[in-house]
Structures are given as structure tokens and as C-alpha cells.
C-alpha positions in Angstrom: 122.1 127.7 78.8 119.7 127.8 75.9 118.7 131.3 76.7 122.1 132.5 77.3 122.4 130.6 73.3 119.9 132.0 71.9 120.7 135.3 73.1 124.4 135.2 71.5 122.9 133.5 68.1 124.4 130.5 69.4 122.9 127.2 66.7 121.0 124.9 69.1 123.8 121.7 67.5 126.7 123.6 69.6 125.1 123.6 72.9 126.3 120.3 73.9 130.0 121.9 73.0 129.0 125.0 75.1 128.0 123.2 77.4 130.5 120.8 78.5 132.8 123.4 78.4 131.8 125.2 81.4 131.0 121.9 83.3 133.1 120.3 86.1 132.8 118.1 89.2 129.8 116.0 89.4 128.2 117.7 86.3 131.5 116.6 84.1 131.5 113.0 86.0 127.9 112.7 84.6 129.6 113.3 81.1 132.1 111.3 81.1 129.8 108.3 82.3 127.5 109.0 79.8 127.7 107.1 75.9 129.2 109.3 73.2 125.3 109.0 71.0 123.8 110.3 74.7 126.5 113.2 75.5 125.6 114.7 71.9 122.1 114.9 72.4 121.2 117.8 74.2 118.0 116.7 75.5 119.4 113.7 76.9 122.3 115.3 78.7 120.2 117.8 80.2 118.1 115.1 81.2 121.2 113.1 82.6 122.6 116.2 84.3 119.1 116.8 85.9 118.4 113.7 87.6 122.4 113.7 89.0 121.3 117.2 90.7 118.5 116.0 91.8 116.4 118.9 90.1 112.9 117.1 90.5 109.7 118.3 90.4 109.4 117.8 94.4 112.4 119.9 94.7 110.9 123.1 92.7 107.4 122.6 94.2 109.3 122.3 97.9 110.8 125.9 97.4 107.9 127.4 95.6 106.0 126.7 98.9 108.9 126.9 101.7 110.4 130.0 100.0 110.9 133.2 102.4 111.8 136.9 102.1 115.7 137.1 102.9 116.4 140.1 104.5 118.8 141.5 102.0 116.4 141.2 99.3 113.6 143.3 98.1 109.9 142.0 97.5 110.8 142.5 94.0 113.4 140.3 94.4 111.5 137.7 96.8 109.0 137.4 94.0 111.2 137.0 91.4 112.3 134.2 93.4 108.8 132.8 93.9 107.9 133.2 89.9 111.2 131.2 88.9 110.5 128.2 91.2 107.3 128.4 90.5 107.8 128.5 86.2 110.1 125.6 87.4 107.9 123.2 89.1 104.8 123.6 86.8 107.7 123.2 83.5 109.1 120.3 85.3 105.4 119.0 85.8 104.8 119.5 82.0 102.0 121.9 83.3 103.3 125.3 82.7 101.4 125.9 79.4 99.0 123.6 79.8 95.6 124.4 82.2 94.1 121.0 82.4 97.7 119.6 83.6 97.4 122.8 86.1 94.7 121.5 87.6 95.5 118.1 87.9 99.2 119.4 89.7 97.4 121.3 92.5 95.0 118.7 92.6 97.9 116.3 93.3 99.7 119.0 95.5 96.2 118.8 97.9 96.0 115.4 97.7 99.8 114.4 98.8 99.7 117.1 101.3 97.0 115.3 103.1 98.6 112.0 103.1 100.8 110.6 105.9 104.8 111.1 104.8 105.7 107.6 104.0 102.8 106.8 101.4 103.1 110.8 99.6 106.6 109.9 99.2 106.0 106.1 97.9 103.5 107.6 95.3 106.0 110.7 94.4 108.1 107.7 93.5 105.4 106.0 90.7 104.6 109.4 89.7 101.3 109.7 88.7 100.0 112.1 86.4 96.4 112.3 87.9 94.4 112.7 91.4 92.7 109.7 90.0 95.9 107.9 89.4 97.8 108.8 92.9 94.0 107.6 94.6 94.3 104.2 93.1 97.6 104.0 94.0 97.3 104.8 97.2 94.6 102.3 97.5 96.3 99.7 96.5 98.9 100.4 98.8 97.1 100.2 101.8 95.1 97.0 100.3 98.2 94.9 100.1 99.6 96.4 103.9 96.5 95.4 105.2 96.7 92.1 103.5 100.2 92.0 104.7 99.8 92.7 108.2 97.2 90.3 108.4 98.8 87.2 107.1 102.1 88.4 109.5 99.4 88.2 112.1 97.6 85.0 111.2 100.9 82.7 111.0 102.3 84.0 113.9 101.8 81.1 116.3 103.4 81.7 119.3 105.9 78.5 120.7 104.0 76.5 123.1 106.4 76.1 125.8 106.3 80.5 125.4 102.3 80.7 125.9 101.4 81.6 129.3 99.5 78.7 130.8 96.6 79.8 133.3 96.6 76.6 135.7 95.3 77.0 139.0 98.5 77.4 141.5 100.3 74.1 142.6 100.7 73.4 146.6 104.0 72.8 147.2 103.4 69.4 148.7 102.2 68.4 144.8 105.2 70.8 143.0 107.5 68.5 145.0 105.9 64.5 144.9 105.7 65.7 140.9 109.5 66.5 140.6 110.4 63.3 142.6 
């Protein structure tokens, strides 16, 4: 869109007009649901219409790195492919232009891809912006299941009447004078 704008001379105050023009379905749903001071800021719809799509960083890194060559394309094309999702995930990571965010991203990237699904998807949700950051995290998570886990397993008292009982066997002649 903004390319496509500036391209045609297009003043960045139209793009909002331009752009809800062209949109439909879920993207004009988004719109529509949006407050009139957020759907004429650009920033903010294309933040709005971003999150609706799903368009996360996790999403740009995920095909950066699971991208193949498609028969029908060249390797030209294939990495023209890999470039765009790439530009994408390190834009969408704020990291793009800037080396010391670089580093921390594939510092992150190592670090998550090491971790067990459930806890690199927990810290994807807080989102840290540093290794040091997602470690802390991470070790507070498992400080507090620990802690969990434990106390689940300290007041768990079994029912008496459930607890096996090791007595020595009954005779028969005793069972029965007993139930009598």
C-alpha cells in the first residue's frame, strides 16, 4: 500500500481512503469495528488489520525458515521469497535496521528453538525483547510449576478408607466371629 502510494504521488493523509477502498471481508469487518479517530490513523488501522490477520512476527520468522523451492518457481524466485519473509520478520521484530536488535532476534530464535513447545510458545506470548529477558522468564515459569506441583502434591491426602492397609491376612474363623 504505501509503496504502491508513494509510487503514484499518492499524500500519505489519503491512504486510509485508499485503503478502505479496496478492503472487504474480514479486513472491512475490522473497519467497521474500529472508532472513527482509530480508522483515520493509518498507523493504527494497519496495526488493527495486522493483528486480525494474524501477521506476527512468529508467522514471518515461521516461513523464513520453513520456506521451500516450489517447483514452478525459479531460484530467483525462491529467494525473492526468502528475502521478503525475511525483510518481514526482522521489520516486524523492529530489527531490520538495527544490528544490536539483530543479534538479540537470533539470539532469541536459538534460544526458543531449544525450549520444549509449550514454554517457547508461553514466552512468544510476553514477548520479550532480550535472551536475557525470555531466560528470566522462563525461569520464573518453571519456579512457580515446580512450586505448583509441589503444593498439588503435598495436600493431596489420600481418603483413609482408599489407602491400602498392609494387615497380615485374617483366618476365616476370625473374618467370621468378627462379622457376627
Amino acid at each position: 500500500m504505501k509503496k504502491i502510494s508513494e509510487i503514484h504521488g499518492w499524500p500519505s493523509d489519503k491512504y486510509v481512503a485508499i485503503l478502505h477502498a479496496v478492503l472487504s471481508g474480514k479486513g472491512l469487518k475490522v473497519f467497521a469495528e474500529l472508532d472513527t479517530e482509530d480508522c483515520k490513523d493509518y498507523l493504527k488501522l494497519k496495526e488493527a488489520l495486522l493483528n486480525a490477520y494474524s501477521v506476527v512476527s512468529e508467522v514471518h520468522r515461521s516461513r523464513f525458515r520453513n520456506r521451500t523451492k516450489q517447483p514452478s518457481e525459479t531460484y530467483s524466485d525462491f529467494a525473492f521469497f526468502l528475502g521478503m519473509h525475511c525483510k518481514r520478520w526482522l521489520e516486524s521484530e523492529e530489527a531490520h535496521d538495527d544490528i544490536d536488535r539483530l543479534r538479540e532476534v537470533i539470539k532469541l530464535e536459538q534460544f526458543y528453538d531449544r525450549l520444549h513447545p509449550e514454554l517457547h510458545s508461553w514466552l512468544i506470548d510476553r514477548k520479550p525483547k532480550t535472551l536475557l529477558e525470555a531466560a528470566k522468564l522462563a525461569d520464573e515459569h518453571n519456579a512457580i510449576r515446580k512450586t505448583h506441583l509441589r503444593s498439588q502434591k503435598s495436600s493431596f491426602q489420600p481418603h483413609p478408607s482408599k489407602t491400602p492397609q498392609s494387615s497380615p491376612k485374617k483366618s476365616i474363623y476370625t473374618f467370621l466371629t468378627e462379622c457376627i
